[in-house]
N, C-alpha and C positions, 0 to 999 in steps of 0.2 A: 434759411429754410425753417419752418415750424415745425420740423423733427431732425432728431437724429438721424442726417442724410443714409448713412451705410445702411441701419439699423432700420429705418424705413421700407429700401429699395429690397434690403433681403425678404424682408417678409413679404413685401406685395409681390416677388418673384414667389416664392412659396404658397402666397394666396391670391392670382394673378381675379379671383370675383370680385363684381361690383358690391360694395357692401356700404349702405346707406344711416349712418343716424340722426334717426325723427326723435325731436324733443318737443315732447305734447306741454303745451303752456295756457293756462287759461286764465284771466283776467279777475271773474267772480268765483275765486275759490274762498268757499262756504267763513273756514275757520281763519283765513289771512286774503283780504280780498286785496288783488296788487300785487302778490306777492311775488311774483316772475318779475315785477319792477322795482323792487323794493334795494335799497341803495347799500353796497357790499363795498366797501373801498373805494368809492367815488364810481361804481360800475352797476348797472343794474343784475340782479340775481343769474338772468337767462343769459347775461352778457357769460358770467362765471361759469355755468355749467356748459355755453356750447362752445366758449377755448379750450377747457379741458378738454371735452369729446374731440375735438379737432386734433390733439397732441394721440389720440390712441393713434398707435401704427397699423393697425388692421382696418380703419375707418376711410371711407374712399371722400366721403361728404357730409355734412352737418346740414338737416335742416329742420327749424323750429315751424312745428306745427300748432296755429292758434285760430280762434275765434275773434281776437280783438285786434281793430286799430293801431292803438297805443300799442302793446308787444309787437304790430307787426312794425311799424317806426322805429322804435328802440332798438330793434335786430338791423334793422337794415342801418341805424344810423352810425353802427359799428362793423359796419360790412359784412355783414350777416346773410345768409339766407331766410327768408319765412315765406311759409305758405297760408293763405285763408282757408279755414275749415268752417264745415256749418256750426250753428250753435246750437244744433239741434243733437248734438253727442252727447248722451250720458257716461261716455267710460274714456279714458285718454286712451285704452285702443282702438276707439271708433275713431276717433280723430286720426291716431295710428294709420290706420288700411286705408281711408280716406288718399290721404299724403302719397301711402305706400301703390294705390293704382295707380297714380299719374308715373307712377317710377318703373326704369326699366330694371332698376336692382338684385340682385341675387338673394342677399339678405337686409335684413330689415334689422334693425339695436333701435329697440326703445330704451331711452334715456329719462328719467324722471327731469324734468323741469325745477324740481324744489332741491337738489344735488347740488349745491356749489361749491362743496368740497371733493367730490367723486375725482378718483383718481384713474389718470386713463390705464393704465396697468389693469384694475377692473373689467374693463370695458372690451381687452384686449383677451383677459380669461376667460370673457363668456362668449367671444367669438367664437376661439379659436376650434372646439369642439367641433361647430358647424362646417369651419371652413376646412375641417380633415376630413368627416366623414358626411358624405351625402343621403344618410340614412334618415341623419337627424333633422327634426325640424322644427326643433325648440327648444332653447335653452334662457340659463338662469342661474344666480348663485349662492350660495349660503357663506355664512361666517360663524365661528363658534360663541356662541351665548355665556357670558364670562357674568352674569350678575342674577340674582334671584330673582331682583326685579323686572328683571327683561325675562326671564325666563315667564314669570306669572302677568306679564300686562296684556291684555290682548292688544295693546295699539302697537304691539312685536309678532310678527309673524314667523310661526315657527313652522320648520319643513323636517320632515324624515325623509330619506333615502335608501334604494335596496345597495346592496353590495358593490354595483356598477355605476352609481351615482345617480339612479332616476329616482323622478318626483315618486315617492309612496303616497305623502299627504300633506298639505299644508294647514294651518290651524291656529287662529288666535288664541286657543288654550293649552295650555301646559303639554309640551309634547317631548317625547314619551313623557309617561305618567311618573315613571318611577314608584310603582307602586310599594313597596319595602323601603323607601329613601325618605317618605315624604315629609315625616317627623322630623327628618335633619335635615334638611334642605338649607344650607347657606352659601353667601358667596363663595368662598371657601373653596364650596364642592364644585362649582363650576370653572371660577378662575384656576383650580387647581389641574382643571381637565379630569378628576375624579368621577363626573358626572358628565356625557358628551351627548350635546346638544347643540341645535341649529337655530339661528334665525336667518328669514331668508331677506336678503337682499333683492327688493326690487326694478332690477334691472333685466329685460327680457333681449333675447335674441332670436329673430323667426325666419326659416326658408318665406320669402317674401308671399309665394301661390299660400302657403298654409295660413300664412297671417291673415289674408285675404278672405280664406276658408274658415278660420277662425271667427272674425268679426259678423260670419252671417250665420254662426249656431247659433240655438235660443240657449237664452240663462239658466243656468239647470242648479235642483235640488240642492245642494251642497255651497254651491257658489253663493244663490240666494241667501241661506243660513249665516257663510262667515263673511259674505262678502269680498270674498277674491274670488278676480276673476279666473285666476290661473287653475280652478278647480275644475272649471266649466272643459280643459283640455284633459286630465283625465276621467273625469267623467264619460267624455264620449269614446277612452279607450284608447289616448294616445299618451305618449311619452313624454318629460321632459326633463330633459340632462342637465344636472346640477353640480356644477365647479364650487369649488371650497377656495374661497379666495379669506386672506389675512387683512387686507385691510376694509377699512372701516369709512365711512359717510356720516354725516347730519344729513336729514331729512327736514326740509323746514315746510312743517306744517302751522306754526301759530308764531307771533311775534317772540316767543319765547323760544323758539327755537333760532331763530338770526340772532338771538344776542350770544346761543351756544356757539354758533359758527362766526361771529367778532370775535370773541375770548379765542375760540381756535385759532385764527386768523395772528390776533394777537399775541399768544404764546408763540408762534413761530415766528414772530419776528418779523 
């Protein structure tokens, strides 16, 4: 079986909803075109990221949502699921909702496609929220920012949270300011946990009607500016619950980032 039988069966008794992940995959991405194909241990990229999602226990099904041919072959030549999406999508949650009508699902996990490290423990942290309380209807999750440098690059997205863990604000720039810190700002003060800060991990989880509801607002002010989408849901006034998860991903946006996740691959053996 491709999980821990006991350890499986307990939680889908405890979470008896259909819970579906879609992993948006596109072909001509800008900065690594291929790059959902691009060769990981003799496996292509989206082969990596949808075993993993498969090993989450809270996960009922895996299916890779693309535009291209080629990605939809390569999924299916590993026994994969894929569906065709338009190519007329500008955001991988358009592609997202697309997938997610045809589904009779309860919840929806979008899964980044560039994730070939993502560990399903993740996956299972930013369910689980949804699948206790029916209020929620969007989630997501942060990790503690341990370098100056992540801290100041906008291509890290940082999130603040209130007391309860919901979105306050996301933000390519320095967040909090630490206004009285900024002259000493070093790794130091972040690996040390002296200074607590977030970067958010791009992984969402959606009551499936709201994702649906999601994909047909217009792009509003804020979103425009930093370029996440995820602003565009408080913006119009709703919530979104954010798990503190320990571990960590590559993101592979540029060929320089697959040779980060070989070296990783490679230290473990």
């Amino acid at each position: 079986m491709r999980r821990d039988t006991f350890h499986f069966f307990l939680l889908r008794s405890l979470y008896p909803m259909k819970i579906t992940a879609i992993i948006p995959a596109r072909y001509a991405s800008t900065r690594f075109e291929g790059k959902a194909l691009a060769q990981i241990q003799g496996k292509p990229m989206v082969q990596h990221v949808y075993e993993r999602t498969l090993k989450a226990s809270l996960v009922s099904e895996v299916v890779v949502a693309t535009d291209d041919e080629r990605i939809i072959a390569a999924v299916r030549a590993f026994g994969g699921r894929a569906e065709m999406t338009s190519r007329s999508h500008e955001t991988g949650t358009d592609r997202l909702a697309e997938v997610a009508a045809r589904l009779d699902s309860d919840i929806i996990v979008n899964v980044q496609g560039d994730e070939p490290l993502i560990d399903p423990a993740m996956i299972d942290e930013a369910i689980k929220p949804l699948a206790e309380d029916s209020s929620l209807l969007m989630g997501t999750l942060k990790t503690r920012i341990k370098s100056l440098h992540d801290f100041l690059s906008p291509n890290v997205v940082k999130v603040v949270t209130d007391w309860e863990g919901y979105a306050l604000y996301f933000s390519r720039s320095p967040l909090p300011n630490f206004r009285d810190k900024w002259n000493d700002l070093k790794d130091e003060a972040f690996s040390s946990r002296k200074l607590l800060c977030f970067k958010h991990v791009g992984l969402y989880v959606y009551r499936r009607e709201f994702l649906l509801q999601f994909a047909q607002m217009s792009p509003t002010y804020l979103e425009m500016a930093e370029k996440l989408e995820q602003l565009r849901v408080l913006e119009n006034g709703y919530r979104i619950k954010v798990v503190e998860t320990d571990f960590e991903s590559i993101g592979v946006d540029t060929p320089g980032d697959l040779d980060k996740v070989l070296e990783r691959l490679k230290d473990r053996g």
